[in-house]
TORKE-544440 format. One record per residue: residue number from 1; x negated, y negated, z of N, C-alpha, C in turn. Coordinates in steps of 0.05 Angstrom, whole numbers. Each point is the difference from the previous one (the first is absolute). Layout:
! residues N
+------+--------+--------+--------+--------+--------+--------+--------+--------+--------+
! zake !    n.x !    n.y !    n.z !   ca.x !   ca.y !   ca.z !    c.x !    c.y !    c.z !
+------+--------+--------+--------+--------+--------+--------+--------+--------+--------+
!  NUM !      X !      Y !      Z !      X !      Y !      Z !      X !      Y !      Z !
...
+------+--------+--------+--------+--------+--------+--------+--------+--------+--------+
This chain:
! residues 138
+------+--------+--------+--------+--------+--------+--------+--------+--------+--------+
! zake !    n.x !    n.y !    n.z !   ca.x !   ca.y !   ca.z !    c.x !    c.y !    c.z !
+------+--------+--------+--------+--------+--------+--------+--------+--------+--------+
!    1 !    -12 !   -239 !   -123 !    -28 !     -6 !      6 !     -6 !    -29 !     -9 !
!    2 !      6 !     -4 !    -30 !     -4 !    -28 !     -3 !     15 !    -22 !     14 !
!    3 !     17 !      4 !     14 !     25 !    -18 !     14 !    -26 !      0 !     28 !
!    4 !     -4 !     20 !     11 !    -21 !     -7 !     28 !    -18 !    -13 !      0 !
!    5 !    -17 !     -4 !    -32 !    -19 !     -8 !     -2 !     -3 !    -24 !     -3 !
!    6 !     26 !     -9 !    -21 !      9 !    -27 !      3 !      7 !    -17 !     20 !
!    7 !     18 !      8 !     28 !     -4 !    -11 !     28 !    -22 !      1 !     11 !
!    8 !    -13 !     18 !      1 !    -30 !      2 !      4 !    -11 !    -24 !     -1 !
!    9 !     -6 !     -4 !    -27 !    -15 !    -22 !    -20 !     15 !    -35 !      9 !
!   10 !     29 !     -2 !      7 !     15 !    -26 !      2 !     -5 !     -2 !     28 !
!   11 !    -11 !     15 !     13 !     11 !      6 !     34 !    -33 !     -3 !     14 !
!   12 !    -22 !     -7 !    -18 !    -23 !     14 !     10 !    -10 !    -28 !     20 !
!   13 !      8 !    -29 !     -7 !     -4 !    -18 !     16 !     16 !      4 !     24 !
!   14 !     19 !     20 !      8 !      5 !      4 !     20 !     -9 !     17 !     19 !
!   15 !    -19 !     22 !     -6 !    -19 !     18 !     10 !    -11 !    -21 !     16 !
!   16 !     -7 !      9 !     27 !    -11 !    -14 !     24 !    -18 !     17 !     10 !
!   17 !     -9 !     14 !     -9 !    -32 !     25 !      3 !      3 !      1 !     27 !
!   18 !     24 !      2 !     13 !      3 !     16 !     34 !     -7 !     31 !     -3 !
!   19 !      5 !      7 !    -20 !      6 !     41 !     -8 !    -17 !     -7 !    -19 !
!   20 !     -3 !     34 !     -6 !    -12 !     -1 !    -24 !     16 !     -3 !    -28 !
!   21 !    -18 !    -13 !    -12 !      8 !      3 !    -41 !     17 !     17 !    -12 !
!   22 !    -11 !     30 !     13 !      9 !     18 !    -19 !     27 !      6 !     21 !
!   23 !      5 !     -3 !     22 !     31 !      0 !     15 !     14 !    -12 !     -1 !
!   24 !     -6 !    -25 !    -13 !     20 !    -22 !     -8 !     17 !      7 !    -26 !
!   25 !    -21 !     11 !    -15 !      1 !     -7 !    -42 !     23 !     45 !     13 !
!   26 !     -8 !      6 !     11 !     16 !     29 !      0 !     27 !    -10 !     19 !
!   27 !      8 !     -1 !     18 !     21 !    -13 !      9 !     14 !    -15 !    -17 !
!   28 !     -8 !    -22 !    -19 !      6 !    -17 !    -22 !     17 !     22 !    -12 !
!   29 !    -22 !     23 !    -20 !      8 !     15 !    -15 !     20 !     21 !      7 !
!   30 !      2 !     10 !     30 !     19 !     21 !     12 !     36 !    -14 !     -1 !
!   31 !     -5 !    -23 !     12 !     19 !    -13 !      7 !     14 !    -10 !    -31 !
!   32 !    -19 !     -3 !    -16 !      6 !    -12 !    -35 !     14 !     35 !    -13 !
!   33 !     -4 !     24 !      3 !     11 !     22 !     -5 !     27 !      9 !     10 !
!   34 !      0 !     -6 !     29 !     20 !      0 !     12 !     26 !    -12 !     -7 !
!   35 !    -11 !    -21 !      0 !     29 !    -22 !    -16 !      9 !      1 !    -20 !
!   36 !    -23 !     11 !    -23 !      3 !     13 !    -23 !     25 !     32 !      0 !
!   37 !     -6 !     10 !     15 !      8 !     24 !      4 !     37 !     -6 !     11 !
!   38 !     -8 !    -18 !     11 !     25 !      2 !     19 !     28 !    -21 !    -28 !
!   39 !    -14 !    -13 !    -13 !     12 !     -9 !    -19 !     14 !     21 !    -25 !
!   40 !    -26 !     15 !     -8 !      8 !     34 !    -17 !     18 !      9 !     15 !
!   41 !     15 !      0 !     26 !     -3 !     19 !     10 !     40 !     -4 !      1 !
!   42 !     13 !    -13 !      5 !     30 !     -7 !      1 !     16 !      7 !    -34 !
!   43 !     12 !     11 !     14 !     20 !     26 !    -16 !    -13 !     19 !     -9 !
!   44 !    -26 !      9 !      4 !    -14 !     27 !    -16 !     10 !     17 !     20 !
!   45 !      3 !     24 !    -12 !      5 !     28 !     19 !    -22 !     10 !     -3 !
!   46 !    -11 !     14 !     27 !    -21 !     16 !      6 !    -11 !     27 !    -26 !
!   47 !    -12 !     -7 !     -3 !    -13 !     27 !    -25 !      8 !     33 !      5 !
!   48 !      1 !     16 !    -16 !      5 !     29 !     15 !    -22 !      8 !     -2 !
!   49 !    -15 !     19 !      5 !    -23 !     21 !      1 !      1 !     23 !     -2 !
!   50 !     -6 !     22 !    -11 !    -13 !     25 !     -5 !     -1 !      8 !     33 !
!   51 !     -4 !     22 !      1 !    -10 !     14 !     23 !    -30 !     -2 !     -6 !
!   52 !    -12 !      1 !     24 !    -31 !      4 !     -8 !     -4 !     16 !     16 !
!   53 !     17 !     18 !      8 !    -19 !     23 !     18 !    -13 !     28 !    -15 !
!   54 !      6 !      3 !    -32 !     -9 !     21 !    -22 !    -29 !    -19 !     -5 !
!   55 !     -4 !    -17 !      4 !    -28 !    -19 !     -4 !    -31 !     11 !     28 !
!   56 !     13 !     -5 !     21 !    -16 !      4 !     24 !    -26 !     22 !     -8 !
!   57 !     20 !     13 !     -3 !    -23 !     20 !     -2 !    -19 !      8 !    -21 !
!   58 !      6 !     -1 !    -22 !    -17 !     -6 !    -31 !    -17 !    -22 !     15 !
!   59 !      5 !    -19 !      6 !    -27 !    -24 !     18 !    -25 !      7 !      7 !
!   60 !     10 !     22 !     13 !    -20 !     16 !     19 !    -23 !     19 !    -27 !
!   61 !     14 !      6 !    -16 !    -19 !     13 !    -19 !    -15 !    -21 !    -27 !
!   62 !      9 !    -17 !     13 !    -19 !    -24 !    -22 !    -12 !    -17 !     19 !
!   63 !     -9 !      1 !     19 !    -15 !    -14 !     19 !    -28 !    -10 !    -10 !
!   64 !    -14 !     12 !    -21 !    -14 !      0 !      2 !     -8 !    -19 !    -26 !
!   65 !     20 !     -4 !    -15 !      3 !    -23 !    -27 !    -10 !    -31 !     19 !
!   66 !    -14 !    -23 !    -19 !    -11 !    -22 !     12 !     17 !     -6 !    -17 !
!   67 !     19 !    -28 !     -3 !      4 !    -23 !      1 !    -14 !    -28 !     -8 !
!   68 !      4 !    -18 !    -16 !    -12 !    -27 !     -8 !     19 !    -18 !     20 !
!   69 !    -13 !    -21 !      0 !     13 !    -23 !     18 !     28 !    -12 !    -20 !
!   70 !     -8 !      8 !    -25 !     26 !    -13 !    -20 !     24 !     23 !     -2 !
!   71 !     -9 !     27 !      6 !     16 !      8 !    -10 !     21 !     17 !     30 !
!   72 !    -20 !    -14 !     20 !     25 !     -3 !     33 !     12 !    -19 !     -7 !
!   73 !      1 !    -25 !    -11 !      3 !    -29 !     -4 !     19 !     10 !    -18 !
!   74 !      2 !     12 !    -16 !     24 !     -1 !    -27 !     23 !     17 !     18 !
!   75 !    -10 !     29 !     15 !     22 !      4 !     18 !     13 !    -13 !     13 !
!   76 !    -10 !    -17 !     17 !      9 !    -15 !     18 !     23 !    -24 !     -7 !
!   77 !     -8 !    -10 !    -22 !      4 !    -25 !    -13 !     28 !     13 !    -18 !
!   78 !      4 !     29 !      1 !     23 !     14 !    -13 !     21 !      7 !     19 !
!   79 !     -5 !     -5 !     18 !     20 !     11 !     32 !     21 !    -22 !    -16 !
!   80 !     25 !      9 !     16 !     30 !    -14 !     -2 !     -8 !    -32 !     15 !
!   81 !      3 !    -28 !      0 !     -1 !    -13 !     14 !     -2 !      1 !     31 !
!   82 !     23 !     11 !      4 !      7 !      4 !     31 !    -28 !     16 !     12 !
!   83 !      3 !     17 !     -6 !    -24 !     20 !      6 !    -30 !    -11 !    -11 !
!   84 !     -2 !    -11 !    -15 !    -39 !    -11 !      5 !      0 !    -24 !     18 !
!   85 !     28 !    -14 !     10 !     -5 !    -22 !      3 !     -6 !     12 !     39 !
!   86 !     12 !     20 !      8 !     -1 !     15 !     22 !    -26 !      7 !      9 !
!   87 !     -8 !     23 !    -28 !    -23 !      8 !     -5 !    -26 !    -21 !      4 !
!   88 !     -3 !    -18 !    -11 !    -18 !    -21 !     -7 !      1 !     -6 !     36 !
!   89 !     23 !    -21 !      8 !     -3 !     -5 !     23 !    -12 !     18 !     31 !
!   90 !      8 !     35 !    -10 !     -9 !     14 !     28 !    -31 !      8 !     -4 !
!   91 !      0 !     18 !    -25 !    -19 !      9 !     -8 !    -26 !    -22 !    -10 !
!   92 !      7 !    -16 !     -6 !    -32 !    -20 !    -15 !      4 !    -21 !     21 !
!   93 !     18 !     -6 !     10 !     -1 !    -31 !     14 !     -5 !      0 !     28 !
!   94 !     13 !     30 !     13 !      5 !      7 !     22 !     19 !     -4 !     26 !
!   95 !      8 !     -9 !     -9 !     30 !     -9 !     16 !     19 !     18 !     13 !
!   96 !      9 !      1 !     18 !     13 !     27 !     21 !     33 !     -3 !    -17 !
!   97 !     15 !     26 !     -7 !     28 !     -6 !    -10 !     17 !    -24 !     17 !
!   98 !     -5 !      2 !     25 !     22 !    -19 !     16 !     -5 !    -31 !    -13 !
!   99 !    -28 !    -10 !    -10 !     -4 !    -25 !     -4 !      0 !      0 !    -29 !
!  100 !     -1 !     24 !    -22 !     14 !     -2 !    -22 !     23 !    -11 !     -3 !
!  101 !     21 !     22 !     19 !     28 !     -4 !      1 !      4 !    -28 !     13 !
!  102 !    -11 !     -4 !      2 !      2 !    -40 !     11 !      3 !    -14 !    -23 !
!  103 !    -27 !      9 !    -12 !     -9 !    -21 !    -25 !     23 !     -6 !    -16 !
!  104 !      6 !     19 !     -5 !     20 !     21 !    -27 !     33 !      0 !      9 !
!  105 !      5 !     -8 !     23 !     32 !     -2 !     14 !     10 !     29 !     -7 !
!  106 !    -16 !     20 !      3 !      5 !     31 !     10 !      6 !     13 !     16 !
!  107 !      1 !     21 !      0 !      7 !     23 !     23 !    -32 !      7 !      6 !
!  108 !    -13 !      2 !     17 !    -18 !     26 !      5 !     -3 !     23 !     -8 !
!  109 !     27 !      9 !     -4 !     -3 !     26 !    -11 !      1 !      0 !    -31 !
!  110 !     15 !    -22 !     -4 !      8 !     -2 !    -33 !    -36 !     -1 !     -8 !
!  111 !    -23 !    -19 !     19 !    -28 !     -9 !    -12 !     -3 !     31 !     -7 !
!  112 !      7 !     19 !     23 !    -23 !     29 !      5 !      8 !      6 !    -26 !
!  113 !     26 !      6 !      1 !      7 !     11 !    -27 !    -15 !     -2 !    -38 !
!  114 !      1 !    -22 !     -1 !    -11 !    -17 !    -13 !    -29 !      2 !      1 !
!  115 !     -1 !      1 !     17 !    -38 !      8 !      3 !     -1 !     29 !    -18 !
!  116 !      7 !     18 !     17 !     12 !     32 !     -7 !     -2 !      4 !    -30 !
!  117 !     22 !    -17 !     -4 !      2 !      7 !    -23 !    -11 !    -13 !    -28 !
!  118 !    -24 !    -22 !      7 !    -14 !    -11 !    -14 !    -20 !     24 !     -2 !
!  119 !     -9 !     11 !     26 !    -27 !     31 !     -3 !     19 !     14 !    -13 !
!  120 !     21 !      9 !      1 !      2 !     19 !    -26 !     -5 !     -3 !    -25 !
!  121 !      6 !    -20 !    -12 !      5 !    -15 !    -28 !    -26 !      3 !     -3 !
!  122 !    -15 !     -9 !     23 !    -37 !     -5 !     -1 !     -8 !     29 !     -9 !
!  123 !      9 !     22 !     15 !     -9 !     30 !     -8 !      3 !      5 !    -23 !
!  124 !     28 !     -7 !     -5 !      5 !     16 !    -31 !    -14 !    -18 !    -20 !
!  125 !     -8 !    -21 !     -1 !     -9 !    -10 !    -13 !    -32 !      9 !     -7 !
!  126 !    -13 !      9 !     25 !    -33 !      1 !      2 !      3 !     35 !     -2 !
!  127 !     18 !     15 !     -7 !     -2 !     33 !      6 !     12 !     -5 !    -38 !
!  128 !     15 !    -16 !     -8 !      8 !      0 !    -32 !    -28 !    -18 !    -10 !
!  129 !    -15 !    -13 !      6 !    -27 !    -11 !    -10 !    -31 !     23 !      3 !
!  130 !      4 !      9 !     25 !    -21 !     31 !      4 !      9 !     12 !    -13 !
!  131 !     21 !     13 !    -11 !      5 !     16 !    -22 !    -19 !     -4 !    -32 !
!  132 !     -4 !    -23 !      3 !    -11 !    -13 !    -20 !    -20 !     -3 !     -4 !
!  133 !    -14 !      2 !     25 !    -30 !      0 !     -5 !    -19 !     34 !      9 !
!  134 !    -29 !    -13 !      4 !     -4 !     34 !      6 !    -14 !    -11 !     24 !
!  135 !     -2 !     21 !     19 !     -7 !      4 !     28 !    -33 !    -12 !      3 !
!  136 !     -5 !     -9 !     11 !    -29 !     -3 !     11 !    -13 !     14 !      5 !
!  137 !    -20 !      9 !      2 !    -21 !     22 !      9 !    -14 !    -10 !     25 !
!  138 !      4 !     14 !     23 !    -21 !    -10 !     22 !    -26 !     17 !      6 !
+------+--------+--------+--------+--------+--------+--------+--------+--------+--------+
């Protein structure tokens, strides 16, 4: 984050207000993660994972637990690299897997995956935090 913000900040006399502000300074920052990522990313082997299919369904019986913005944020921010960086890009940024797998010099399927299996990590994480709290009353 501080590395985007810093091009940001050296780069801003080059902003030509054709687009907007905030599509320039996010592109900045997408493209500043990416490179980031892709640098972490030579000789690491892919992470293993848990099954998450004993999770799915416990989900369904804590539906009803609320959530803080910090404490989606501490989940999220706990995913494996590979997987928030997937995560972040489909889910918050919106980006289709094919133009992930661009970004990222991926497979398509490797993004889906990766997506996949960032929502699991996401479950077990928010079904091991509802455990922890108590249910809401509607």
């Amino acid at each position: 984050m501080q590395e985007a913000f810093v091009k940001i900040y050296n780069h801003l006399k080059d902003y030509q207000s054709a687009g907007s502000f905030e599509g320039w300074v996010r592109r900045i920052a997408v493209n500043t993660a990416i490179t980031g990522y892709r640098k972490n990313l030579r000789g690491r082997l892919e992470d293993e994972i848990d099954d998450r299919s004993e999770y799915a369904n416990s989900l369904v019986e804590h539906h009803d637990v609320e959530y803080t913005m910090e404490e989606l944020m501490i989940c999220v921010q706990a995913l494996p690299d590979g997987y928030r960086t997937v995560f972040n890009l489909y889910a918050v940024e919106g980006y289709k897997h094919k133009e992930i797998a661009e970004m990222l010099q991926i497979d398509v399927n490797t993004s889906k995956s990766q997506f996949s299996r960032a929502k699991g990590h996401l479950q077990k994480a928010l079904l091991d935090l509802s455990a922890q709290k108590i249910p809401v009353e509607s």
